[in-house]
C-alpha positions in Angstrom: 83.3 107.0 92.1 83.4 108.7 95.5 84.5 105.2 96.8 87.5 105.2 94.6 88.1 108.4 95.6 87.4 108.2 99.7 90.2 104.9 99.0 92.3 107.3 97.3 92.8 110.0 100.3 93.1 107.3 102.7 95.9 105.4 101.0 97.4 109.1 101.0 97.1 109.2 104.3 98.6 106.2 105.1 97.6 102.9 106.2 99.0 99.7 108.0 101.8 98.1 106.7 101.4 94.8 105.9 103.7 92.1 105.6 105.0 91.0 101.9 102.8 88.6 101.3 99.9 89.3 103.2 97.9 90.5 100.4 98.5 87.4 98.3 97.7 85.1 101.5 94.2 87.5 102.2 93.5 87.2 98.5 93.3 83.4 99.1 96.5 82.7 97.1 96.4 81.3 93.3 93.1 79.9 93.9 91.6 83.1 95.5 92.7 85.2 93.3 91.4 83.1 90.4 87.6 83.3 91.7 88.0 87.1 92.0 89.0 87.4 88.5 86.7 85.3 87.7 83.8 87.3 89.2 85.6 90.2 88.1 85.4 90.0 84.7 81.7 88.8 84.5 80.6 92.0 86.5 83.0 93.8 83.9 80.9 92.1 81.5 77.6 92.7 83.0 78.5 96.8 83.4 76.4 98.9 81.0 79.2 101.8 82.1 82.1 99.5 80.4 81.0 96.0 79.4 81.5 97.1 75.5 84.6 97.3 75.9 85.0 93.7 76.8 82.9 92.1 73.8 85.3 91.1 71.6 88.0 90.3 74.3 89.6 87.3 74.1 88.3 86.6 77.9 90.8 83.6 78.9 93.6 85.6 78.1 92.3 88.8 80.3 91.7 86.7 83.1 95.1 84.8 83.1 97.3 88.3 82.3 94.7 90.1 85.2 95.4 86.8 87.7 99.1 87.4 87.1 99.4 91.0 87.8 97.3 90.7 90.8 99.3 88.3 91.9 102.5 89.7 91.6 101.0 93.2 93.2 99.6 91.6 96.4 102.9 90.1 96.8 102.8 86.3 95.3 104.9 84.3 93.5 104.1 85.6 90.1 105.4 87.0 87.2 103.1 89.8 84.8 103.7 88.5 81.0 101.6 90.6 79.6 102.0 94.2 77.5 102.5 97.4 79.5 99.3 99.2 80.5 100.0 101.6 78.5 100.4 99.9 75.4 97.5 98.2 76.1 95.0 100.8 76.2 96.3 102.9 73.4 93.6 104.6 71.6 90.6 102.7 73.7 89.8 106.2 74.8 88.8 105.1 78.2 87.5 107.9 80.5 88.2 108.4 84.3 84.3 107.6 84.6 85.2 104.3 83.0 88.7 103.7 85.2 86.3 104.3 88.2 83.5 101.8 86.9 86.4 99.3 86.9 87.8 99.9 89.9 83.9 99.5 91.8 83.3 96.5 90.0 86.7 95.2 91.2 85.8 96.0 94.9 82.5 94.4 94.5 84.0 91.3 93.1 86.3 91.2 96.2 83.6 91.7 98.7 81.6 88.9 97.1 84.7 87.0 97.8 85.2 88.1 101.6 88.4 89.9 100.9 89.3 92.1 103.9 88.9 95.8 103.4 92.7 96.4 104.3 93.7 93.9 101.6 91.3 95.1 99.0 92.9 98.7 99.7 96.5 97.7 99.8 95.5 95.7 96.1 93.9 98.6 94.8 96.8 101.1 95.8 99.0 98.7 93.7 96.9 99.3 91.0 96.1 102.6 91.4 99.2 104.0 89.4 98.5 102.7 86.4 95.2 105.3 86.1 97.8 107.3 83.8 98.3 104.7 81.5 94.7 103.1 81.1 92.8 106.7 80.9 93.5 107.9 77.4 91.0 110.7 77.1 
């Protein structure tokens, strides 16, 4: 959590501006993005803080509708078909705690992936927002 929130202040703060696309190139592109959704998800699965939540998930279509939003966040050529977050999460009663877990197990799945910190940070700021529609309770 302190992570998260250390990201948080600097991204208030201000960082470097990158170009459009940058993120989606430092990703790794299509195929980058992929393996980080990939690991992603299994670490999702593997977290005793929120892998419950991801038992009955119909896991092909989480990892295609996260690999689309990531993409279109860091700048790709991408369009999100899926619901809005907030639909989504309605009535999962998902804590901050549980947002935070998330969001960690995201970074560690970029890291594991050599993502560079300032892309990982610019991703995450993209989907920082969206805290307000995920955290129902």
């Amino acid at each position: 959590m302190k992570r998260f929130a250390m990201l948080c202040l600097l991204l208030a703060l201000g960082s470097p501006a990158l170009a459009a696309d940058e993120v989606y190139q430092g990703l790794g592109q299509q195929p980058g993005i992929d393996q980080v959704v990939e690991t992603f998800v299994t670490l999702l699965q593997a977290d005793h803080r929120v892998g419950h939540s991801f038992v009955e998930a119909d896991l092909p279509h989480l990892k295609e509708k996260l690999a689309e939003q990531f993409c279109v966040l860091a700048g790709g050529p991408c369009r999100y078909t899926g619901k809005e977050m907030a639909t989504i999460h309605d009535g999962l009663n998902i804590t901050v705690a549980q947002f935070y877990a998330l969001v960690e197990d995201l970074q560690i799945a970029m890291e594991r992936h050599g993502i560079a910190s300032r892309v990982q940070n610019k991703l995450l700021a993209g989907l920082a927002p969206m805290q307000r529609d995920v955290v129902t309770r």
